[in-house]
N, C-alpha and C positions, 0 to 999 in steps of 0.2 A: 304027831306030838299032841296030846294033851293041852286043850286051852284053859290056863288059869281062870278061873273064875270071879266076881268080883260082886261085890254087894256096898252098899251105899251105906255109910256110916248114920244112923237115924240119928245118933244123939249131938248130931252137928248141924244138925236143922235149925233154922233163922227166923223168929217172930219178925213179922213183918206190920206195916200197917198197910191199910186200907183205904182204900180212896173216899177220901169222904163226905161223898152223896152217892144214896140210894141209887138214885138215876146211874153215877156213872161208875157202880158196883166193880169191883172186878169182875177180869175177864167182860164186860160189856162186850157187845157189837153197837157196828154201826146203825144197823135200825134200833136195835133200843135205844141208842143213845140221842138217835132222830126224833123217836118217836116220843121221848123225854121231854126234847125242846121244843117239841111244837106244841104240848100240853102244858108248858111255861115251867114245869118241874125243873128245868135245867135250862141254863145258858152255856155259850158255847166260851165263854169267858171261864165261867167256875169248872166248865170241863179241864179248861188247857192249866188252870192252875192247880186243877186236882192232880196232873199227869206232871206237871213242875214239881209240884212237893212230892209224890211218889220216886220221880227222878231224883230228889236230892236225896230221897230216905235208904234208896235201892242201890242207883247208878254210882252215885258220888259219897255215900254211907253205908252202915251195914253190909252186904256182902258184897257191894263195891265192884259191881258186874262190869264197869267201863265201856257201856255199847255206846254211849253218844258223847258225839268229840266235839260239837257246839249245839248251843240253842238257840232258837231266834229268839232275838232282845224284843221282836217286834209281836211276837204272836198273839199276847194276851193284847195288844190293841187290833188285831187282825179280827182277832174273833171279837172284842166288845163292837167293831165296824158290823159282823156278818150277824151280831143280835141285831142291831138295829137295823140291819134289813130285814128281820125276818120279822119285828114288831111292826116293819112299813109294810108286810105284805109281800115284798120279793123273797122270792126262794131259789137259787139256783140249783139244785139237785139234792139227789139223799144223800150227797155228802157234804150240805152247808152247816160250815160250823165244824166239823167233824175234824181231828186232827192227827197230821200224817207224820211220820218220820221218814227222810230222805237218807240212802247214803253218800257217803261225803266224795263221791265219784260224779255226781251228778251236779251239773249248772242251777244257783239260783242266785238272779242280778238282785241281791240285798244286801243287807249288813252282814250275812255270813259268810263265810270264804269257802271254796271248793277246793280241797287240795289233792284227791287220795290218797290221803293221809302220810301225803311226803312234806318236810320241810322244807322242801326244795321251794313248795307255792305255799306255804304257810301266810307268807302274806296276800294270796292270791282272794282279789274279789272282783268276779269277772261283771260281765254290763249289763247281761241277762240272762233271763231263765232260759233253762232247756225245754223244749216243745212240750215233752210231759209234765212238767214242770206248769205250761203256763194253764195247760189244758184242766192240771189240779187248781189252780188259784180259780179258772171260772168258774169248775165245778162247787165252790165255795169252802175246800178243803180249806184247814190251817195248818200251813208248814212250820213242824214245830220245831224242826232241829233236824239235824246231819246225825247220821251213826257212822262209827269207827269201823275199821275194815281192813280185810287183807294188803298190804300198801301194795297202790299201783295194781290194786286186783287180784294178786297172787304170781303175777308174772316179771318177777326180778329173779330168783332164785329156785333152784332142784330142791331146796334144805329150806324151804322157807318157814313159818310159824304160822298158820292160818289165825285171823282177827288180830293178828298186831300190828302195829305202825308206829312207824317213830313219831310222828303228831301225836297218835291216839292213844299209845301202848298198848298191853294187852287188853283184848277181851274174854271174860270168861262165861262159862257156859252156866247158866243160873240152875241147870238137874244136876250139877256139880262142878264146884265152882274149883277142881285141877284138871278138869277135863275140857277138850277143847269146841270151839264152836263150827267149826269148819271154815271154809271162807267162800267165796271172798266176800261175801255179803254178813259177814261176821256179826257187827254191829247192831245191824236189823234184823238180825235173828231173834239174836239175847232179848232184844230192847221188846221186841212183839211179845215174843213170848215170858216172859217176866210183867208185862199188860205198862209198859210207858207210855204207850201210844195206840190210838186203835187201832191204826194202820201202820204199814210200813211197804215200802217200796225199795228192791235189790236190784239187782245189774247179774245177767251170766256171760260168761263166754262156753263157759264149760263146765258145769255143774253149782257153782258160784249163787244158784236163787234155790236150786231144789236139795243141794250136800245141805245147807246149815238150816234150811226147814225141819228137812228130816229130823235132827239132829238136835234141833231145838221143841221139835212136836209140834210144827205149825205148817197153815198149808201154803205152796210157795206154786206158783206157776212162771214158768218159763216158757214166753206166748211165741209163736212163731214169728220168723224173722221176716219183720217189717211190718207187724201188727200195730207195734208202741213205736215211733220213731226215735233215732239214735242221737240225733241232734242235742247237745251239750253233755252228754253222757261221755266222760273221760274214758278217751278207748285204749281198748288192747285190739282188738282186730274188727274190722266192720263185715265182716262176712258170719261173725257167729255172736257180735254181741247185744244186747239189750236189756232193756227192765224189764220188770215184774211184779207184781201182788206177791208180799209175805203177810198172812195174817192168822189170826187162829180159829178162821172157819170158812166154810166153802163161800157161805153167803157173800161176806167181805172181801173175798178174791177176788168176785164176781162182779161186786160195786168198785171198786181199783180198780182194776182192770174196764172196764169199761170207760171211766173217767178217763183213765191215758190214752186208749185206742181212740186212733184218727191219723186222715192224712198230713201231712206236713210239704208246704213245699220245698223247703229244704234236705230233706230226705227223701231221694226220689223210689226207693223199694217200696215207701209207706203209701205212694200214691198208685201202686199197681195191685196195692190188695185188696181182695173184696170188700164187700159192706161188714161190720164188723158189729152190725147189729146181730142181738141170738137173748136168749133169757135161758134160765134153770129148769129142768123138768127131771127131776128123780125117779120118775115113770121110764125115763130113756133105757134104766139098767136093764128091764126086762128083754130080753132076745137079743140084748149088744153082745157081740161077739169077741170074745176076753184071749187074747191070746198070751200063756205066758211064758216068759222067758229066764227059762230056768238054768241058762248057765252066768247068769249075772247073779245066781243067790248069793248072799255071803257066804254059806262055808259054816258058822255057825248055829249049831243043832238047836238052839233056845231062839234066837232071832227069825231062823228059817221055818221053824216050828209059825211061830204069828206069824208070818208071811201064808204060812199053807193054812193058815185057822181064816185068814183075810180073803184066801181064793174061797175058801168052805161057806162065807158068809154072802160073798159076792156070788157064786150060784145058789144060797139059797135063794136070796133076791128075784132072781129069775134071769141071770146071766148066761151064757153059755160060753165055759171056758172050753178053750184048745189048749190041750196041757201040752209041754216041750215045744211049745211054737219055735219055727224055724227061725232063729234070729241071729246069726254067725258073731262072733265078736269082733270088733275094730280090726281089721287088718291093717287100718288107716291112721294111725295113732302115729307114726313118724311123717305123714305127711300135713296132717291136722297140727305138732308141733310147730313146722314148717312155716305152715302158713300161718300162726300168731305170731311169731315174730317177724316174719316180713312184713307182714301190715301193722304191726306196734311202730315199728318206727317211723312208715310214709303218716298214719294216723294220729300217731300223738302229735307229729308237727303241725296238722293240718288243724286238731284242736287248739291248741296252744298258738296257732295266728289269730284263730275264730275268736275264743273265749280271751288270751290272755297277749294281746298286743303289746308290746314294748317292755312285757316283763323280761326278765335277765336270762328265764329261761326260756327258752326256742324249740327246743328240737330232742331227744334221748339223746345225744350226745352232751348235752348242756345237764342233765338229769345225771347220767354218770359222773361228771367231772365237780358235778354237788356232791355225790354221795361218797366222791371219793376227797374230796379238802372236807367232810365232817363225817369222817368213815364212825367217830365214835359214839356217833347219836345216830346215823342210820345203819353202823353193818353190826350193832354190837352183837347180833346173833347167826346171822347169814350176811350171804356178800349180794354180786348181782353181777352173775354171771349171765344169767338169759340177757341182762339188759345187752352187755356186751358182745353177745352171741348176734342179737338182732343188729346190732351196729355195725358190726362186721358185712352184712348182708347185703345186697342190692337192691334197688328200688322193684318195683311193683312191673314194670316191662321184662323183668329178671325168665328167660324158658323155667329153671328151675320151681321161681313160685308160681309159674303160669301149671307145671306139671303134679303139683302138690295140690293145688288147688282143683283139679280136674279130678286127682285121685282121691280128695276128701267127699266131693260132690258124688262120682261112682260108687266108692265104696258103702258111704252113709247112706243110699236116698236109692240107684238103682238096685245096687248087689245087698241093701240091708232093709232099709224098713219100707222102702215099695214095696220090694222085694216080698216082704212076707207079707203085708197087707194083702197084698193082692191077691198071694198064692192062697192063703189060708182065711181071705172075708173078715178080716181083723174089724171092727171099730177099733180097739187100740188092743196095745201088748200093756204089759203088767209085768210086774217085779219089783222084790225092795229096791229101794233107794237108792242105800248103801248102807254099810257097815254104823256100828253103834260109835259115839264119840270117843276119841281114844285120850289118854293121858296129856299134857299138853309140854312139850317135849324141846326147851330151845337150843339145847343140842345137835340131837340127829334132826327135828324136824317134826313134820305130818308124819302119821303115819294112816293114810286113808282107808286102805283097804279097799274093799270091792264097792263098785260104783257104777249105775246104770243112767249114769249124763250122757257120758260120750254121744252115741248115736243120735239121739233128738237135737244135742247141738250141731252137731257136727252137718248135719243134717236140714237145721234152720226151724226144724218140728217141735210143736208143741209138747210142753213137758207139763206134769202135774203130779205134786205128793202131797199126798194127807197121811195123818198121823193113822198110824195101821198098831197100836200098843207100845208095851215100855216090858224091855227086858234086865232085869236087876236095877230098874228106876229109870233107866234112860232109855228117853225118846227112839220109835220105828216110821221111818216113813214107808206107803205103798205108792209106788208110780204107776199113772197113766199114762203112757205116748202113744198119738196119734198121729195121722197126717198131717198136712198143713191145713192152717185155717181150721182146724177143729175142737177148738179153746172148748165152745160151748156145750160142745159133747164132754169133753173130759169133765168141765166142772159138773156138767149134770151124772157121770157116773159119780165123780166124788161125793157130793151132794148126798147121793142115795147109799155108798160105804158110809159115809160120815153121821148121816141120822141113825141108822142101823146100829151103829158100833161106839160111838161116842167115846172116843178113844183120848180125845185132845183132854190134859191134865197138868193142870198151873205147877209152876217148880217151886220146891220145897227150897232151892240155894242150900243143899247139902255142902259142908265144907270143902268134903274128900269123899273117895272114894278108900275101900281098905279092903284087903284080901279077905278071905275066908279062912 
């Protein structure tokens, strides 16, 4: 069949304004904007309030993208606190002053509430921050606000709507604003790439940091499990979930990601990983060994085209690709289901005593029996079947999830990306993303299309997209998966795509999309 084709209505495009200091230009980074305030050009105060009135002109006016579901009341006094350190001479790192967006999945003991965007915790403001969380406030980060997101992650519903929430409502995708963002990190997709904030920080289990990077044109890494500790991070499974750098350049991923990494005693995976020191060397591309995997392309002849113009670039570089690298697809996809729902429910209770004691709600079964006395503010588009699927289920000593869980770990990690690492001297594999953002559908649903998460999740392995072009206006990501522990490789192959090709490109908030 024949794919309809689609092009971007131009005469629906949005004046916008502009942030208004030099210094903190759009599209900024984090070192410019560092390097602003140490030359006294900028304070980390006129930053957060250049990004508050952007937010009011963007988020909550004009094309009314809806990524952020609270801001902190406190931040413009955060940052006028982290100038006057830095006029007494304290500095605590290249990201003092600098300001983050968080998704609203994530612990932070302040004035704002963490819900995943269920009303279920709407009134929920737990006692403290989550490990990443406090690791940002020493780094001298300013937590500027919460972003909106898939509720509950993505994992209530088959038919669900990626970036809505009943808290949050929709969010929409600012390269066109009836197309959808992906999820689950919905929120801090839009909000990065539309420049609300210079940073932002996602959450994946399964595709959730690198689908709505893609998707959005920004670069997302999904570090391996037990790099960033999980601690206050509102779970769906502890075996595949964590944070991550969404930002719109390699450099910035690389300063995020850094800030979060560290052991945690509460998290004990995070205390068995190596040193998590490394830097960027865009020198690394040369003789890395690029393996790609070419049954995860989309399918589409204009998309797969930049995907093969992205491998053309990357051996110019001085790469050496392995073209059709061996890399089977999921055999393990009903046992990876499996095991998110067994561990949703022993998990979410085990958060929910941590973070949110004596509140009303306890347990997913307290979560269903909300969603179902205000079925008309949380099911008005899908239900939440998964939740009640996990509920049904047995605890964590269950053979069934002890069998599912053995089969995710074999399939993903011996019989898949060891697997080919090994056989074929991989540094990593390669391939789009996924698919181009689709219409935004609260009927039937997502509709995703082709996706190369699975395996690195499922797997616990490093994941990396950078923006690889724009086909009929919207965003392409190319992926890097490596082994474990091999962030600093990947960021340094992206690094070296991303100066080369310069692909990242601010959204225009086209209204619609319109046939041809």
């Amino acid at each position: 069949m024949q794919r309809r084709h689609l092009m971007l209505g131009s005469a629906a495009v949005l004046a916008l304004p502009k942030l208004s200091s030099a210094a903190s230009s759009t599209e900024a980074t984090a070192a410019s904007q560092a390097q602003a305030m140490a030359s006294g050009r900028l304070t980390s105060e006129r930053l957060v309030q250049d990004y508050l009135t952007r937010i009011a002109n963007i988020d909550k006016a004009g094309p009314r993208i809806n990524s952020i579901i609270e801001l902190n009341p406190d931040a413009r006094a955060i940052a006028r606190e982290l100038d006057g350190e830095r006029r007494a001479g304290k500095l605590r790192g290249p990201l003092h002053g600098i300001p983050v967006l968080l998704k609203d999945n994530i612990a932070t003991g302040d004035k704002m509430h963490t819900t995943a965007g269920s009303l279920a915790l709407a009134d929920l403001r737990v006692s403290r921050d989550a490990h990443l969380v406090q690791r940002l406030r020493a780094a001298g980060a300013v937590i500027l606000g919460k972003t909106n997101l898939s509720e509950w992650a993505n994992i209530r519903s088959t038919r669900s709507v990626s970036g809505w929430s009943a808290r949050g409502g929709l969010t929409r995708n600012p390269y066109a604003l009836d197309r959808n963002t992906s999820g689950s990190s919905s929120g801090t997709a839009a909000a990065i790439a539309a420049d609300l904030a210079t940073l932002g920080v996602g959450t994946e289990t399964d595709g959730s940091i690198v689908s709505p990077s893609s998707i959005c044109g920004l670069v997302g890494l999904k570090p391996t499990l037990g790099r960033i500790s999980r601690d206050g991070i509102i779970p769906i499974a502890h075996s595949q979930d964590t944070a991550g750098p969404m930002t719109r350049t390699v450099a910035d991923a690389a300063l995020l990601y850094a800030a979060m990494c560290g052991p945690d005693a509460v998290d004990a995976v995070t205390r068995a990983a190596p040193d998590a020191a490394g830097k960027l060397d865009a020198g690394l591309i040369k003789g890395a060994r690029l393996g790609v995997a070419r049954n995860y392309f989309t399918g589409f002849d204009e998309a797969d085209a930049a995907i093969e113009a992205a491998i053309a670039k990357l051996r110019e570089l001085g790469a050496e690709i392995v073209d059709n690298a061996e890399l089977a697809p999921p055999a393990y996809g009903d046992a990876e289901f499996s095991v998110l729902l067994y561990e949703l429910k022993e998990n979410l209770a085990q958060w929910l005593k941590a973070f949110a004691p004596g509140h009303k709600i306890r347990n997913l079964a307290d979560v269903i029996a909300f969603n179902a006395q205000h079925r008309a503010q949380e099911m008005p588009w899908f239900g939440q079947e998964l939740f009640e699927k996990a509920q049904a289920l047995g605890d964590l000593s269950t053979p069934a999830y002890r069998e599912a869980l053995a089969a995710c770990a074999k399939g993903a990690r011996e019989e898949g990306l060891d697997k080919a690492f090994k056989a074929q001297r991989l540094d990593a594999l390669i391939a789009p993303t996924g698919g181009l953002a689709w219409l935004t559908d609260p009927v039937a649903g997502d509709h995703y299309g082709s996706s190369f998460s699975t395996p690195a999740a499922v797997a616990g392995y490093p994941h990396l997209t950078v923006p690889a072009g724009h086909v009929r206006g919207l965003p392409l990501g190319l992926s890097f998966v490596g082994p474990a522990w091999s962030e600093w490789k990947l960021l340094s192959l992206g690094l070296a795509f991303e100066q080369a090709t310069r692909h990242r490109r601010a959204p225009a908030f086209v209204k619609r999309t319109v046939p041809l």
